[in-house]
C-alpha positions as CSV (number, residue, x, y, z in Angstrom):
1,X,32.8,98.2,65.9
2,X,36.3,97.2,67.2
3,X,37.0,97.4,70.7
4,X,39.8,98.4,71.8
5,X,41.8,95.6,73.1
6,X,43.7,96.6,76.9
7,X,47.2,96.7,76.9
8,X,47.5,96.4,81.1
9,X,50.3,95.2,82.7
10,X,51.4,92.7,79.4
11,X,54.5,92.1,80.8
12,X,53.1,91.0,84.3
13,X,50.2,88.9,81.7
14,X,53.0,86.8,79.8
15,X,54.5,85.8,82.4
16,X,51.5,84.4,84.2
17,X,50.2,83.1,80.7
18,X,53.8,81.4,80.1
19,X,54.0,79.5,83.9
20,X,50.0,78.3,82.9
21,X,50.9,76.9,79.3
22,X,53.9,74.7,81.4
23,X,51.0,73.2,83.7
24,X,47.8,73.0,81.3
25,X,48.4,69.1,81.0
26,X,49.6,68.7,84.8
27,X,46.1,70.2,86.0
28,X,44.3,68.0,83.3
29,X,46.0,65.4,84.9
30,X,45.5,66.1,88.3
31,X,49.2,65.8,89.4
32,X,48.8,69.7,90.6
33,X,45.9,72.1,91.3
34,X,45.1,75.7,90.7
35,X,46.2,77.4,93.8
36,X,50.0,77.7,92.3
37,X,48.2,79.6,89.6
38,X,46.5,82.0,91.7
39,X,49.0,82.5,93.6
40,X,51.3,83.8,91.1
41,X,48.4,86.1,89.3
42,X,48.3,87.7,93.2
43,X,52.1,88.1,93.2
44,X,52.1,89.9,90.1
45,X,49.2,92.0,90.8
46,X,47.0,90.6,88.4
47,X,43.7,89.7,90.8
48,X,42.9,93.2,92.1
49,X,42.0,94.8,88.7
50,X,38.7,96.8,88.2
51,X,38.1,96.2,91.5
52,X,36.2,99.6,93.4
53,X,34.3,100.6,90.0
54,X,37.7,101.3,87.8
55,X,37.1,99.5,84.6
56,X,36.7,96.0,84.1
57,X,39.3,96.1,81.1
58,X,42.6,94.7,82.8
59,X,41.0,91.6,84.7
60,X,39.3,90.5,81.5
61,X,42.1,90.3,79.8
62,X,43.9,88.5,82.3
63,X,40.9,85.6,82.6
64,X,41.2,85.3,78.8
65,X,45.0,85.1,78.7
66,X,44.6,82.0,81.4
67,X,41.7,80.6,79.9
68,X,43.6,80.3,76.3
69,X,46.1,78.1,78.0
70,X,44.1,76.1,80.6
71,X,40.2,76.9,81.1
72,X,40.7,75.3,84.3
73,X,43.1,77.6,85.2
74,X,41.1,80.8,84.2
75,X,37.3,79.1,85.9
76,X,39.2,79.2,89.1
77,X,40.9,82.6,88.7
78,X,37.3,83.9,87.7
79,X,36.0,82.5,91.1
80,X,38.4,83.4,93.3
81,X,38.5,86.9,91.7
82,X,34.4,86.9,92.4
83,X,35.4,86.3,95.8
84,X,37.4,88.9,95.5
85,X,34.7,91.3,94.2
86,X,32.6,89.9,96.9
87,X,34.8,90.9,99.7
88,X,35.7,94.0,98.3
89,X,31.9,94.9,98.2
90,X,31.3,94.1,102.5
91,X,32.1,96.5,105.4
92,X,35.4,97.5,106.6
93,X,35.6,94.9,109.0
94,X,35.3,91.9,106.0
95,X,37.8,94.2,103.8
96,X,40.7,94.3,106.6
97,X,39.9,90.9,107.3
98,X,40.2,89.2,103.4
99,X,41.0,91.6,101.0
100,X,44.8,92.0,101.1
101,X,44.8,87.8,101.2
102,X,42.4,87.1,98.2
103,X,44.5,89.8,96.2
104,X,47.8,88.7,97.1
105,X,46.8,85.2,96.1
106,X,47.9,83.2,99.3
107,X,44.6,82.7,100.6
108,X,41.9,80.9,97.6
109,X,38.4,82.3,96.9
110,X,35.4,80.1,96.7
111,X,32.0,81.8,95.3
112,X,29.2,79.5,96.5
113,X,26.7,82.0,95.0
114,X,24.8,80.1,92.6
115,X,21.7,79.6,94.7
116,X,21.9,84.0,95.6
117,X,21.6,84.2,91.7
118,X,18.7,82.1,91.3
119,X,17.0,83.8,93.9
120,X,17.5,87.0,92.8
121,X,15.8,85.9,89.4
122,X,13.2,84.7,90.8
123,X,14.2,81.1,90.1
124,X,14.3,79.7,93.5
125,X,15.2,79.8,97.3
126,X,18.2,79.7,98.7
127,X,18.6,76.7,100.6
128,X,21.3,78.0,103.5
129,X,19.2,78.8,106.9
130,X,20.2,81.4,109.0
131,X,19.1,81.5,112.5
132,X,20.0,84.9,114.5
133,X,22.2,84.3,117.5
134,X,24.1,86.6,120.0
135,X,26.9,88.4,117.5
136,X,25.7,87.0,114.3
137,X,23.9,84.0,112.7
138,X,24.2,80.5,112.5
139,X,24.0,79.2,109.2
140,X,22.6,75.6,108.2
141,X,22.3,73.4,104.4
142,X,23.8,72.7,101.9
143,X,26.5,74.3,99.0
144,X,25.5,71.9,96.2
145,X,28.4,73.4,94.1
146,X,31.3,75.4,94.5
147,X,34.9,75.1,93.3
148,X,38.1,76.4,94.7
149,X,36.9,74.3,97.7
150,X,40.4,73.7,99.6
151,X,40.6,73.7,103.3
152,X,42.0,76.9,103.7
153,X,39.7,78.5,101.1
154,X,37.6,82.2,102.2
155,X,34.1,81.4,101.2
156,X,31.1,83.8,100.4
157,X,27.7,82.4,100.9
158,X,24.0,83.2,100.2
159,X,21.5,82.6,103.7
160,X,18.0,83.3,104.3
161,X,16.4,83.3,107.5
162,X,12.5,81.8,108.3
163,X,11.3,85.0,108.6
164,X,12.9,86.5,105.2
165,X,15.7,88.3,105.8
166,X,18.6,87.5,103.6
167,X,21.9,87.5,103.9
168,X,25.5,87.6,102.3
169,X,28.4,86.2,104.7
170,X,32.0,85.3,104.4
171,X,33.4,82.4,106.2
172,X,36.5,80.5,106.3
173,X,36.3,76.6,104.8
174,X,37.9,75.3,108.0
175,X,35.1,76.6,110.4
176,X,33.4,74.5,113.2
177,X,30.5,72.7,110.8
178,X,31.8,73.0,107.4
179,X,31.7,69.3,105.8
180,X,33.2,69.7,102.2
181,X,32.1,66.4,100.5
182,X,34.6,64.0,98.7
183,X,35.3,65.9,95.4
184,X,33.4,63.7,92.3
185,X,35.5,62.9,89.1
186,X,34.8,65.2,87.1
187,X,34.7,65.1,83.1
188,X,37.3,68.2,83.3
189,X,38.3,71.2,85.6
190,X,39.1,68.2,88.2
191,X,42.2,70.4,89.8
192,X,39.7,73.3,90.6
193,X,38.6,71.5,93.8
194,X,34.9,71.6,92.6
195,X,32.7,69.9,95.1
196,X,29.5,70.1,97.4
197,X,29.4,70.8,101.3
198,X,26.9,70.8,103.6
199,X,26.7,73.5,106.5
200,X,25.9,72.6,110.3
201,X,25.6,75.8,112.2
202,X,28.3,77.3,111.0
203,X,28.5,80.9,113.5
204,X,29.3,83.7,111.2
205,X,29.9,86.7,113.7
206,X,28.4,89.9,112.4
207,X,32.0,91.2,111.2
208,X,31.6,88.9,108.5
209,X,28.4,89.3,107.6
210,X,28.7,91.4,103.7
211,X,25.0,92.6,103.1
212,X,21.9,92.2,104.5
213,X,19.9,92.7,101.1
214,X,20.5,89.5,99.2
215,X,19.0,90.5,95.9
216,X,20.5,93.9,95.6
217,X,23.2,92.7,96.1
218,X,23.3,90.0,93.2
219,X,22.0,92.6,90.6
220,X,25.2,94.7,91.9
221,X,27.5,92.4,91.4
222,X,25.9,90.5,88.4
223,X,27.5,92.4,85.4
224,X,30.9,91.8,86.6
225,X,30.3,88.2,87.2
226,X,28.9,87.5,83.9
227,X,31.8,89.3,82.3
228,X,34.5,87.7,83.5
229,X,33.0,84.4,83.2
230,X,32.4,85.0,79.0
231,X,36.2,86.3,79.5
232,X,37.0,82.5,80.2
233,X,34.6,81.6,77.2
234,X,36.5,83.8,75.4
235,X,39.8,82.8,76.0
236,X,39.7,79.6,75.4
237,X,37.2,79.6,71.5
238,X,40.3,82.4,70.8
239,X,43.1,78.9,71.4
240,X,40.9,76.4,69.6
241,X,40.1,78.8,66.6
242,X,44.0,79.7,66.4
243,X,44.2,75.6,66.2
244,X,42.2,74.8,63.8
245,X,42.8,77.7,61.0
246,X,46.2,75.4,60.4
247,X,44.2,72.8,59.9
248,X,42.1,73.8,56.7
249,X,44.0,71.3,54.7
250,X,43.2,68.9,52.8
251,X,39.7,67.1,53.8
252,X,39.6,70.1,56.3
253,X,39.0,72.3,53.6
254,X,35.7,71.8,54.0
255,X,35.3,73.4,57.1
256,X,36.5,76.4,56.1
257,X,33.3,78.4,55.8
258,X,32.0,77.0,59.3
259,X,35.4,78.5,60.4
260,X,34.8,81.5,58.5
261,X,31.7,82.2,59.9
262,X,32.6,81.1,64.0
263,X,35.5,83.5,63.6
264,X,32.9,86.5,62.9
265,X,31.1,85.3,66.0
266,X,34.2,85.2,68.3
267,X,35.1,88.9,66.8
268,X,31.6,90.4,67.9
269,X,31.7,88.7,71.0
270,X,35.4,90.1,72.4
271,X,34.5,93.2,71.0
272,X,31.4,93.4,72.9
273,X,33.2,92.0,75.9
274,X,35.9,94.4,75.3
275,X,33.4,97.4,75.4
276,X,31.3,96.6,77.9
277,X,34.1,95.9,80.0
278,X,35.1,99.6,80.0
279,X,31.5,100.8,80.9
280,X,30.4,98.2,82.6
281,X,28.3,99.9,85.2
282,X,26.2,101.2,82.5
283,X,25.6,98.4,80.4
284,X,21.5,97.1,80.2
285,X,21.8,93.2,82.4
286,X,20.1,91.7,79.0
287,X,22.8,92.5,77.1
288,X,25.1,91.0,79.4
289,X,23.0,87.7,79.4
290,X,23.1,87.8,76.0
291,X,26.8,88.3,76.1
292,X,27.3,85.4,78.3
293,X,24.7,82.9,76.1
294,X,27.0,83.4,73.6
295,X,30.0,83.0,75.0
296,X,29.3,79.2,75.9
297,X,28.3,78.9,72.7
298,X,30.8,80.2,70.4
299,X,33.3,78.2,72.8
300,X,31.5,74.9,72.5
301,X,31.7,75.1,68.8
302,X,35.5,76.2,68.2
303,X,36.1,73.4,70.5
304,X,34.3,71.0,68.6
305,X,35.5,72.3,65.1
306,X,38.8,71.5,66.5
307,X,38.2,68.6,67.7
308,X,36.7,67.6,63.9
309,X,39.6,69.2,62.1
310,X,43.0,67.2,64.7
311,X,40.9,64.0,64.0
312,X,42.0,60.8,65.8
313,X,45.3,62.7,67.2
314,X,42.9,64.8,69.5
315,X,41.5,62.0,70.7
316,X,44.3,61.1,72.6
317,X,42.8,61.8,76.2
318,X,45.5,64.5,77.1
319,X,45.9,66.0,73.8
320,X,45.3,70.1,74.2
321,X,42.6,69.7,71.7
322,X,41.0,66.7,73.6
323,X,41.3,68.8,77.0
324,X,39.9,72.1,75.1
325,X,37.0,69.8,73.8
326,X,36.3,68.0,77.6
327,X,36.8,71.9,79.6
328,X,34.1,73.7,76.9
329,X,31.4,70.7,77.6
330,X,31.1,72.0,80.9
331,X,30.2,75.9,80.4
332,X,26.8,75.6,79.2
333,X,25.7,73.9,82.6
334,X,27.6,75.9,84.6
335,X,25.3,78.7,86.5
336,X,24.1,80.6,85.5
337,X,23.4,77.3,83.0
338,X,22.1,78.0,78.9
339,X,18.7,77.2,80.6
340,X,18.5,79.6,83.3
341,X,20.4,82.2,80.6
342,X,17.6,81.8,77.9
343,X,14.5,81.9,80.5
344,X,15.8,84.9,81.8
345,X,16.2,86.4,77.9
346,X,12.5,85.4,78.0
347,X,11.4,87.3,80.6
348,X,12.5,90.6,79.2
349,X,11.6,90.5,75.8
């Protein structure tokens, strides 16, 4: 099977994949960060696709065409466009208050749902406390990851109360009790603001509150979320196989089976991600996993076959093929981690 690859807005998707290419090594560098990209995805109209149940298609070839120049750019397009989703999802009142902003690209999206995941799959609670008050809840813990943390970011968050209601809210990063915490150096992805914070009863009025059914609404929103994020996996094992078929000379010869046979993986996983993007509503959540465990995968090893092929000249530290090799270690811990992926496989065989 070949999926059919979209053809959505290309003009609108050069463009964006062009101004990326010219700031791949400033964002590896940290001398910029990734709100300049979103914001020019929003201004082309390049955030808002599939959005409302249309088909996934467009927005998954946008995170791919990002991702194959900077994967730090495409990681935070996929969160802020989860926001997005997120948002998109709530009540009138959340929608008139954030959706024109995330999809326009001037205001950034954080998803701190991580913890909402786990709990839906049984893995855990979710350690944000909300306590009922007069118009809404206060809510109380800790984020212990996010990116696209700036202090003007639009933030969706998982809560629980003691007495097991659940919750998903939106709040704004510059609230009364948000503490973002100093942003660690990271390996990679360091211009995608990815940090902890820790919430001291934060009031989210009830205008802001998106669902009140935690774990329906994680299955809902779970096949577009694992979509996009093999879109970035995608994206970038697509640049770092292009790379290294030029480099089958010579000693590199000998890689050329191991190529051979990663390119055969990278073909059944866009077509797959192709396809189910264009049904995605009815595609079986194992698959999906599956989809996404492979992803990681097939990225980590292009990147690494790369890496082997350029030899010492990727070592330089801001080589593309050095920065390829550093962005691709981080996807299998990033939540859903490989772990948490291949319990979850376990538990529906």
């Amino acid at each position: 099977m070949t999926a059919t690859i979209t053809t959505t807005k290309t003009q609108e998707r050069e463009q964006a994949r062009a101004f990326v290419r010219d700031r791949a090594t400033l964002l590896d560098r940290g001398e910029t960060d990734i709100r300049k990209d979103v914001s020019l995805l929003g201004s082309l109209g390049l955030i808002d696709l599939g959005l409302g149940g249309s088909p996934l298609t467009g927005m998954v070839a946008v995170i791919e065409d990002v991702a194959a120049e900077s994967l730090s750019a495409g990681f935070a397009v996929w969160a802020h466009r989860m926001c997005l989703e997120y948002v998109s999802r709530g009540p009138a009142a959340v929608r008139d208050r954030y959706r024109d902003r995330l999809a326009s690209g001037t205001t950034i999206g954080v998803t701190a749902m991580a913890a909402g995941l786990r709990h839906a799959a049984g893995l855990g609670e979710v350690p944000l406390i909300a306590t009922p008050v007069d118009g809404g809840i206060e809510v109380s813990g800790p984020i212990r990851w996010a990116s696209n943390v700036f202090e003007n970011a639009v933030i969706v968050i998982p809560a629980r109360s003691e007495d097991g209601a659940t919750y998903v809210a939106v709040i704004d990063a510059a609230s009364s009790g948000v503490c973002i915490n100093p942003a660690p150096e990271l390996l990679a992805l360091g211009a995608t603001a990815s940090t902890s914070l820790t919430l001291d009863r934060v009031f989210v009025p009830e205008t802001q509150i998106i669902s009140t059914d935690l774990t329906r609404f994680c299955r809902d929103i779970r096949p577009t979320f694992l979509a996009l994020q093999t879109s970035f996996c995608s994206g970038i094992a697509g640049t770092s196989l292009a790379e290294s078929e030029g480099l089958l000379t010579g000693l590199g010869e000998e890689f050329a089976d191991e190529r051979a046979a990663l390119s055969d993986e990278y073909r059944s996983l866009r077509n797959r991600l192709h396809d189910f993007a264009t049904r995605i509503g009815e595609v079986p959540v194992r698959e999906l996993i599956q989809l996404r465990l492979d992803g990681s995968h097939v990225a980590v090893s292009a990147t690494r076959l790369e890496a082997t092929l350029r030899g010492g000249a990727g070592y330089a530290a801001h080589h593309p093929t050095n920065r390829r090799f550093r962005e691709a270690a981080f996807l299998p811990i990033q939540s859903p981690s490989e772990g948490q992926l291949r319990w979850e496989l376990s538990q529906s065989r």
